[in-house]
C-alpha positions as CSV (number, residue, x, y, z in Angstrom):
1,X,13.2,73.2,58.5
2,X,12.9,72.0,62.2
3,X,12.9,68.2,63.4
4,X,8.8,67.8,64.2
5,X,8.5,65.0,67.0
6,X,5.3,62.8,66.1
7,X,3.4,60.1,67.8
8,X,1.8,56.7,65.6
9,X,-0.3,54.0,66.8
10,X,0.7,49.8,65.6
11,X,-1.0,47.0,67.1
12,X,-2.5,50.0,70.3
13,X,1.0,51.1,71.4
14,X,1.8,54.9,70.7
15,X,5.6,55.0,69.2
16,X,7.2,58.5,68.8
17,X,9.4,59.9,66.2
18,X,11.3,62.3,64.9
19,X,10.9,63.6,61.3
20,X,12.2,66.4,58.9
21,X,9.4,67.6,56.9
22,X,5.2,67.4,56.9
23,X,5.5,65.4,53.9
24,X,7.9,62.8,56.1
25,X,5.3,63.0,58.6
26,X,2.3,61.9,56.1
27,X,4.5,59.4,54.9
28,X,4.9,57.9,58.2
29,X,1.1,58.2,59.3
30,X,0.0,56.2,56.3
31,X,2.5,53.5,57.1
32,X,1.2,53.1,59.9
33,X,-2.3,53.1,58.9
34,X,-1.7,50.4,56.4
35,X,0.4,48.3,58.9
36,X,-3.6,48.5,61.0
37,X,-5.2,48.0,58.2
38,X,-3.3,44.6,57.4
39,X,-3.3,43.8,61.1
40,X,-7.0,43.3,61.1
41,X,-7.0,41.9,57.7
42,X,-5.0,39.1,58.9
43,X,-7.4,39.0,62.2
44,X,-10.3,38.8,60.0
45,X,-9.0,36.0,58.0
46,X,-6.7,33.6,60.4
47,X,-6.0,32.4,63.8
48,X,-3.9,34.3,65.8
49,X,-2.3,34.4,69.6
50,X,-1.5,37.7,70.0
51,X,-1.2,41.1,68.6
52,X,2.7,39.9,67.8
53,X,1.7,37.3,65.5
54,X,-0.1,39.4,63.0
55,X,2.7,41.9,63.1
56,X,4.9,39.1,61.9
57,X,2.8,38.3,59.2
58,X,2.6,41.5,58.4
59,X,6.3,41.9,57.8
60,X,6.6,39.2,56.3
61,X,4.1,40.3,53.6
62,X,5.8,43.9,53.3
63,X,9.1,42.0,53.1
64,X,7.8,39.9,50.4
65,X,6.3,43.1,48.3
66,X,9.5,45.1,48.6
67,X,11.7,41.8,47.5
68,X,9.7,41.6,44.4
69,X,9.2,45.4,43.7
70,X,13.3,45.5,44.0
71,X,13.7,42.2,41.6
72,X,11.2,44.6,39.5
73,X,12.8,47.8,39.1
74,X,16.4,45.5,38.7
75,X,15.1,44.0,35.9
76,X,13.7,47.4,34.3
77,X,16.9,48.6,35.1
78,X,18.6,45.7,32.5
79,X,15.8,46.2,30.3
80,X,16.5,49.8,30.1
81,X,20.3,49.6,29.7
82,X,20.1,47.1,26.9
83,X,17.8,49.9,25.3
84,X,20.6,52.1,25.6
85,X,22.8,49.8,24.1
86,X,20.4,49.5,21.0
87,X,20.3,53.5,20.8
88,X,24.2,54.0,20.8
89,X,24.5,51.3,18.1
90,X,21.6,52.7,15.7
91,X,23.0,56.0,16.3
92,X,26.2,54.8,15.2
93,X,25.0,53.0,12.3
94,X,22.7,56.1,11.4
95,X,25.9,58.7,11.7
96,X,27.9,56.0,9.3
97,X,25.5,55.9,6.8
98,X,24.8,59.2,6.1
């Protein structure tokens, strides 16, 4: 599949990119939709100098989200390899008993 070139709009500037498949591309278009949609949450709700303040605060909260998403899925991760664990050693037990 060909490279499709693709233009978004954050905080009125137009930014252009490069993506490998239509799927990318709605990927990339919702981003950026939700990065405006925070934007003018924050504009709504706090005092602001410019368009570059509420971008920062916007990171920041999408920083914050993906930090505890990843603390998240590490602990599932432990949760699920101590699961494991269990299984092998039932399995064990259950092959030993019968």
């Amino acid at each position: 599949m060909r490279d499709q070139l693709i233009s978004v709009i954050i905080a009125e500037r137009p930014y252009r990119l490069t993506v490998k498949s239509q799927g990318e591309e709605e990927v990339f278009r919702k981003a950026a939709s939700l990065v405006a949609d925070k934007m003018q949450e924050y504009a709504k709700n706090y005092a602001f100098r410019d368009k570059q303040d509420l971008l920062a605060m916007v990171n920041l909260q999408f920083a914050v989200e993906y930090l505890r998403l990843d603390n998240t899925a590490k602990e599932q991760q432990v949760l699920l390899d101590r699961l494991k664990s269990l299984d092998a050693i039932l399995d064990r037990g259950l092959n030993e008993a019968r």
